[in-house]
Backbone as XML, in Angstrom:
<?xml version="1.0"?>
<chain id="A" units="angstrom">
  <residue number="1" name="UNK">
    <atom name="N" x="-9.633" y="-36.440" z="19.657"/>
    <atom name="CA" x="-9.166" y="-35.245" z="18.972"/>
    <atom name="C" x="-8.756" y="-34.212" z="20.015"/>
  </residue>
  <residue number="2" name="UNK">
    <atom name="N" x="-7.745" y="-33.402" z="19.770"/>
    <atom name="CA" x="-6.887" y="-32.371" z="20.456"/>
    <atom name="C" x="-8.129" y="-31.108" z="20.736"/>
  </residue>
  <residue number="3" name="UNK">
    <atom name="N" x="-7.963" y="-30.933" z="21.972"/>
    <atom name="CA" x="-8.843" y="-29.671" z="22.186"/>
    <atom name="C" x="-8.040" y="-28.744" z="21.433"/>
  </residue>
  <residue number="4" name="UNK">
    <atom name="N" x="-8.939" y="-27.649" z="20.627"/>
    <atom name="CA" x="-8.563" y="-26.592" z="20.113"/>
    <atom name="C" x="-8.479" y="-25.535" z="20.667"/>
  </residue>
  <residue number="5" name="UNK">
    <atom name="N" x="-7.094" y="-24.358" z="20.817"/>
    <atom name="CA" x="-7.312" y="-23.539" z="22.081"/>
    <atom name="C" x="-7.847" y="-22.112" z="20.551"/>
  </residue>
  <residue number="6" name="UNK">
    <atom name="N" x="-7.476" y="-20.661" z="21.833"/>
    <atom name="CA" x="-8.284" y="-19.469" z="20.803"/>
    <atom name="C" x="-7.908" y="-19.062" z="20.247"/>
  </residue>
  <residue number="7" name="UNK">
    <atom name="N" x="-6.688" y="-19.542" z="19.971"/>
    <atom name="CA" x="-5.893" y="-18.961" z="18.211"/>
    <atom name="C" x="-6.433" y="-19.624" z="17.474"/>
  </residue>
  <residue number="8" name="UNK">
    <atom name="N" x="-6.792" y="-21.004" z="17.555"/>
    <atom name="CA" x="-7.199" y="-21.302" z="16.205"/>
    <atom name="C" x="-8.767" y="-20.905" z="16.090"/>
  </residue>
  <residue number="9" name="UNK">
    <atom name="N" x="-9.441" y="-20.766" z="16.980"/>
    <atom name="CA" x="-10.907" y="-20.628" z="17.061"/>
    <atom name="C" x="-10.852" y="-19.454" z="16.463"/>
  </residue>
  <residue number="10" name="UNK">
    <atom name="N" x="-9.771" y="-18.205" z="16.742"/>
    <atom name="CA" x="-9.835" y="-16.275" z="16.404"/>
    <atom name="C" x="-9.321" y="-16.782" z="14.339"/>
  </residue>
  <residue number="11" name="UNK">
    <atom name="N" x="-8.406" y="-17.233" z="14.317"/>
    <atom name="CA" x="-8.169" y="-17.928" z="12.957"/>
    <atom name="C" x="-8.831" y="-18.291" z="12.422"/>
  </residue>
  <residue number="12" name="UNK">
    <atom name="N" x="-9.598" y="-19.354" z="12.710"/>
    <atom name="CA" x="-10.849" y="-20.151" z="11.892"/>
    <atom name="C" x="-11.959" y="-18.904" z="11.673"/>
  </residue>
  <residue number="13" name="UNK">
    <atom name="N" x="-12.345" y="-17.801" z="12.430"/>
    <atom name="CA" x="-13.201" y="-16.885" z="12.229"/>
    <atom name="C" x="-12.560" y="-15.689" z="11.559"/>
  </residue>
  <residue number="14" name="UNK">
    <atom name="N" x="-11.211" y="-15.737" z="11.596"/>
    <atom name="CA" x="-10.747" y="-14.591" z="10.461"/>
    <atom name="C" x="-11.002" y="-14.854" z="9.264"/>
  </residue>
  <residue number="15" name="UNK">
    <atom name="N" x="-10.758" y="-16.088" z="8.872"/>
    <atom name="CA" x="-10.779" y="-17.207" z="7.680"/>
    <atom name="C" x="-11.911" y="-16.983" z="7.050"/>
  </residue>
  <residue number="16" name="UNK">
    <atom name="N" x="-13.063" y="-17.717" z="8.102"/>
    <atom name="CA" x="-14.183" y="-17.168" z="7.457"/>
    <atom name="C" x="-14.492" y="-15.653" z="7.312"/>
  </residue>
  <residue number="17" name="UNK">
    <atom name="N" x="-14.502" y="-15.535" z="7.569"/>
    <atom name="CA" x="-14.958" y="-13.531" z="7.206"/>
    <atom name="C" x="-14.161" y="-12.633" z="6.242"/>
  </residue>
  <residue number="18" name="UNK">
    <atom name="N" x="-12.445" y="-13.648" z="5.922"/>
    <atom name="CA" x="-12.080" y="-13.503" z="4.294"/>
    <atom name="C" x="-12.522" y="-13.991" z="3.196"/>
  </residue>
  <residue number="19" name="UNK">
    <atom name="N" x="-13.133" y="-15.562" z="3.708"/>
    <atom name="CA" x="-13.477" y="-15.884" z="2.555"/>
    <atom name="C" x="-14.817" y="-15.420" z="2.127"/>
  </residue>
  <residue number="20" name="UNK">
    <atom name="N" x="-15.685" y="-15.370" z="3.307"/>
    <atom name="CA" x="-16.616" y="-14.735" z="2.651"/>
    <atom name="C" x="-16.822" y="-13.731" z="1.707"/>
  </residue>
  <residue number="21" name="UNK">
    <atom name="N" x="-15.934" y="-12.614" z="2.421"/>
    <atom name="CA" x="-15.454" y="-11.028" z="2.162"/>
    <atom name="C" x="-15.026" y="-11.401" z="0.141"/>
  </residue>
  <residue number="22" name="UNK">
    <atom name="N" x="-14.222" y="-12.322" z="0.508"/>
    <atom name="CA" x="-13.769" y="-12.562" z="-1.469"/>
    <atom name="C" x="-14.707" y="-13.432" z="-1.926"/>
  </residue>
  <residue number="23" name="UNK">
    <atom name="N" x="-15.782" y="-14.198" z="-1.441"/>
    <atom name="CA" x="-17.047" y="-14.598" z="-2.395"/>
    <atom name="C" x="-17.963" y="-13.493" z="-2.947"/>
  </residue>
  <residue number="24" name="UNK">
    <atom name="N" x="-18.085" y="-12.648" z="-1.663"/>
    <atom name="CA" x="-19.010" y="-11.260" z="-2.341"/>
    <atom name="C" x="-17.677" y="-10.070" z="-2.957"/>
  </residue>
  <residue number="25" name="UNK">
    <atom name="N" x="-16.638" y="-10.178" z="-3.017"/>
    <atom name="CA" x="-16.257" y="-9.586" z="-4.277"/>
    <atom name="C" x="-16.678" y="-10.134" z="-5.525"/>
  </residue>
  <residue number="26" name="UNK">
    <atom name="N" x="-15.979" y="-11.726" z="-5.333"/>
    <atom name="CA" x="-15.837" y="-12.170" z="-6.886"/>
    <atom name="C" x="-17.342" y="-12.319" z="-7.272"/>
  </residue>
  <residue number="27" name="UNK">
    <atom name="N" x="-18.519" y="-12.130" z="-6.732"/>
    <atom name="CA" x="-20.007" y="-12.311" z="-6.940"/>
    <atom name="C" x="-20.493" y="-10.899" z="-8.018"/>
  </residue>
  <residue number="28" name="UNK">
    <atom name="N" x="-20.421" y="-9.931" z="-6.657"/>
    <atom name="CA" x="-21.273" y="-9.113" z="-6.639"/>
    <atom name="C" x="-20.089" y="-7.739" z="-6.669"/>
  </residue>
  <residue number="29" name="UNK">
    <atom name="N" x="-18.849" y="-7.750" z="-6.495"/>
    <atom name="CA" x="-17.511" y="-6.772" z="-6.444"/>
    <atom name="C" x="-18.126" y="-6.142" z="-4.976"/>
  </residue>
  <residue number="30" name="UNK">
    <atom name="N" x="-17.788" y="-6.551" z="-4.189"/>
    <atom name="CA" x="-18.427" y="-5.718" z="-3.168"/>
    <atom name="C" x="-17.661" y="-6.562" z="-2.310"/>
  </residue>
  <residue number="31" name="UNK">
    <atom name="N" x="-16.561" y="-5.210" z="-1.673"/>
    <atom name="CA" x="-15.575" y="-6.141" z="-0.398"/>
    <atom name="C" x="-16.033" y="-5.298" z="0.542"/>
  </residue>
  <residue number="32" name="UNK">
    <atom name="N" x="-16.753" y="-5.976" z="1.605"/>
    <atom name="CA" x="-17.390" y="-5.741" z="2.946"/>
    <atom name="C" x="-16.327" y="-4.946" z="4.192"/>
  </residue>
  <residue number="33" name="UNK">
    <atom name="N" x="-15.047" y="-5.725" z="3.673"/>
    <atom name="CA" x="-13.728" y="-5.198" z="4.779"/>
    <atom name="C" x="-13.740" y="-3.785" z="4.843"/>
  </residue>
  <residue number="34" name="UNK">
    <atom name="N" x="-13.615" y="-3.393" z="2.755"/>
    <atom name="CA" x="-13.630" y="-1.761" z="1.974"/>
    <atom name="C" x="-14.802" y="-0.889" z="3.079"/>
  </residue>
  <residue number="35" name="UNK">
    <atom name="N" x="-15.493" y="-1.503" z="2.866"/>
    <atom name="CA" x="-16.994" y="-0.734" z="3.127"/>
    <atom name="C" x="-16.828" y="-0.430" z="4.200"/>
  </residue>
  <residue number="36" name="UNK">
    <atom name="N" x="-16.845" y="-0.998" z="5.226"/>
    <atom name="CA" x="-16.978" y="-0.931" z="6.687"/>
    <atom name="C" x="-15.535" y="-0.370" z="7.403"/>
  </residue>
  <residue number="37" name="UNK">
    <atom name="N" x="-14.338" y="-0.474" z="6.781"/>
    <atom name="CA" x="-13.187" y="0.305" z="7.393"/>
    <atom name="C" x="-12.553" y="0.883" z="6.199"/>
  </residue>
  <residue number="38" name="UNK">
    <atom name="N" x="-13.111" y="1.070" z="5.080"/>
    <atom name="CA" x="-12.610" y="1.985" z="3.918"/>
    <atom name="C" x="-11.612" y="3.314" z="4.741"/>
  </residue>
  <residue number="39" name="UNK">
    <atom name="N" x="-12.682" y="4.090" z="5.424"/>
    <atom name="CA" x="-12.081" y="5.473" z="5.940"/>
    <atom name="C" x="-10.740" y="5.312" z="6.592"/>
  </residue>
  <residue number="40" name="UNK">
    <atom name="N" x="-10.632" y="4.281" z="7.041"/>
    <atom name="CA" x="-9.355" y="3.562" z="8.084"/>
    <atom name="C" x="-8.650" y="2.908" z="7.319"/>
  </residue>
  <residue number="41" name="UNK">
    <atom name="N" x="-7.834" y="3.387" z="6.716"/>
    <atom name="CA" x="-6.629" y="2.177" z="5.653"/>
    <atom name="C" x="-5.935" y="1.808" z="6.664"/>
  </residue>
  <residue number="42" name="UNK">
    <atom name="N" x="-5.061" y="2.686" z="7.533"/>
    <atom name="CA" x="-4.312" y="1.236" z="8.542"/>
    <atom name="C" x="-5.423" y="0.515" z="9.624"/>
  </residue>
  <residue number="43" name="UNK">
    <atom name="N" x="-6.212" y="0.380" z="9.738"/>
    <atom name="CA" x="-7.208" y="-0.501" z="10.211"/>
    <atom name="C" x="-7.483" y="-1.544" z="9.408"/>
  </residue>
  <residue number="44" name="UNK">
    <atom name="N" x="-7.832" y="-1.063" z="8.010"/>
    <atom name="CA" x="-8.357" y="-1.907" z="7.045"/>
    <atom name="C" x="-6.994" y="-2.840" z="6.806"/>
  </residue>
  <residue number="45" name="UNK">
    <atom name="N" x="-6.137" y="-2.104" z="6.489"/>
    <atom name="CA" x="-4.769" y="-3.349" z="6.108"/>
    <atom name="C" x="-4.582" y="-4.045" z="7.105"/>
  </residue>
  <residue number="46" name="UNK">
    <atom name="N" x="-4.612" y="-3.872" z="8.801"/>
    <atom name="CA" x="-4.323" y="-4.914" z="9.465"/>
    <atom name="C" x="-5.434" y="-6.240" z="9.421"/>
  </residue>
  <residue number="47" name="UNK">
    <atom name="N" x="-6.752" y="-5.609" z="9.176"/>
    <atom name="CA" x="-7.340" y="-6.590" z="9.049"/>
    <atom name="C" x="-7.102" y="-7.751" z="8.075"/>
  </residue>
  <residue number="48" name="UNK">
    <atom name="N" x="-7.065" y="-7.060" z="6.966"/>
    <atom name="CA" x="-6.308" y="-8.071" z="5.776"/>
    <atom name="C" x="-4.910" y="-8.679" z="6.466"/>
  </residue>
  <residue number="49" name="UNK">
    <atom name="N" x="-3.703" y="-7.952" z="7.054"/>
    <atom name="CA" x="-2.543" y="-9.174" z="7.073"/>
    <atom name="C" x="-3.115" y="-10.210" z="8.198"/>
  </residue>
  <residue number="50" name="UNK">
    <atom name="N" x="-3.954" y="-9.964" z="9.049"/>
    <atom name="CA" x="-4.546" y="-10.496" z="10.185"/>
    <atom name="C" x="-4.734" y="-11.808" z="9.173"/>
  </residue>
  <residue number="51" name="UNK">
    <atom name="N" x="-6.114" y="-11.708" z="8.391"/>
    <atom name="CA" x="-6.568" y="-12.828" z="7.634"/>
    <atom name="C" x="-5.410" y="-13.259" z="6.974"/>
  </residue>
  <residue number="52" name="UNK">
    <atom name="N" x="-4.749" y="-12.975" z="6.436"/>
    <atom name="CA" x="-3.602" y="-13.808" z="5.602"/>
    <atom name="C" x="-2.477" y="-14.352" z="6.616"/>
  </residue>
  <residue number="53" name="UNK">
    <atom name="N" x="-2.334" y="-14.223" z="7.825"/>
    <atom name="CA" x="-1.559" y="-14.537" z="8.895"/>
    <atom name="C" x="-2.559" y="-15.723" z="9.683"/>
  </residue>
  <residue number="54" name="UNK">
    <atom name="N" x="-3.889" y="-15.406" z="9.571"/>
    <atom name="CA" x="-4.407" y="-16.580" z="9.832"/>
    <atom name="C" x="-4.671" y="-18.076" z="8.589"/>
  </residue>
  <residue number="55" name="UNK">
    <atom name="N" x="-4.318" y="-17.472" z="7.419"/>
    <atom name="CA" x="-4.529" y="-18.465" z="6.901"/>
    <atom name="C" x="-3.417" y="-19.855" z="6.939"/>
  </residue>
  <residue number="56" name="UNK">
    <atom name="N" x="-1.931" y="-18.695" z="7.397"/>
    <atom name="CA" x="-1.032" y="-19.239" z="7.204"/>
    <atom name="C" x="-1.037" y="-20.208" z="8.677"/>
  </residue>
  <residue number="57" name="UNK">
    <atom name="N" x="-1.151" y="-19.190" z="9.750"/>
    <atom name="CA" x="-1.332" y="-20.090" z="10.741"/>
    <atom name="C" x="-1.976" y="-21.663" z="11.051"/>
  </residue>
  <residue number="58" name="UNK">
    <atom name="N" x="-3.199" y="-21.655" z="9.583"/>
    <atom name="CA" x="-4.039" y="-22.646" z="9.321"/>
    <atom name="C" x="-3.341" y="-23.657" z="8.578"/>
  </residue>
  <residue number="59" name="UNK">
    <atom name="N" x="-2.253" y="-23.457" z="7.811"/>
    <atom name="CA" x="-1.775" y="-24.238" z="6.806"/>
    <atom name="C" x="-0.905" y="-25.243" z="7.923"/>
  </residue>
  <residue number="60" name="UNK">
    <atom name="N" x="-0.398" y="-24.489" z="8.679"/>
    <atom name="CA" x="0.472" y="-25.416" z="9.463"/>
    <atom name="C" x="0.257" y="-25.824" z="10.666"/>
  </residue>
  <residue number="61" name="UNK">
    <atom name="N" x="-1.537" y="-25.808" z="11.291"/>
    <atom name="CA" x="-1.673" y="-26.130" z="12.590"/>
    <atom name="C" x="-3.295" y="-26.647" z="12.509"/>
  </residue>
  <residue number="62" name="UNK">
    <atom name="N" x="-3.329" y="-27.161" z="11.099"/>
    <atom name="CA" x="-4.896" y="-27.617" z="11.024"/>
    <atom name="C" x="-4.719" y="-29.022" z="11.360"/>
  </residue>
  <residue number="63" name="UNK">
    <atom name="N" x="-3.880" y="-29.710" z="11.017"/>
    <atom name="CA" x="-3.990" y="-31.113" z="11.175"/>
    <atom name="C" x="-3.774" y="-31.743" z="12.895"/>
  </residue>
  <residue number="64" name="UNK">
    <atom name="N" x="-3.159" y="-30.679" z="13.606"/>
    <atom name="CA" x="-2.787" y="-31.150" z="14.556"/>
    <atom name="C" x="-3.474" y="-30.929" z="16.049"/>
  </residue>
</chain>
């Protein structure tokens, strides 16, 4: 198997910490991203396109 370099390692940990972030919404309504950079909307939104830029990154560089 292909060594994995640190985009996908920084990806795979954005990933997780969205999905988590939307298990404890859809649980408990409680988005952790809100909480912790609420005061910071352009902080908070990069974090979100970050995760959705990593997911995409994932769609097309997981297999390889």
């Amino acid at each position: 198997m292909a060594e994995k370099g640190k985009l996908f390692w920084i990806a795979l940990i954005l990933l997780i910490i969205g999905g988590l972030n939307w298990g404890l919404v859809g649980l408990f309504k409680f988005d952790v991203v809100q909480e912790i950079l609420g005061g910071i909307p352009l902080v908070r939104d990069i974090v979100y396109t970050l995760i959705g830029l990593s997911a995409l990154f994932m769609i097309f560089n997981a297999r390889k």
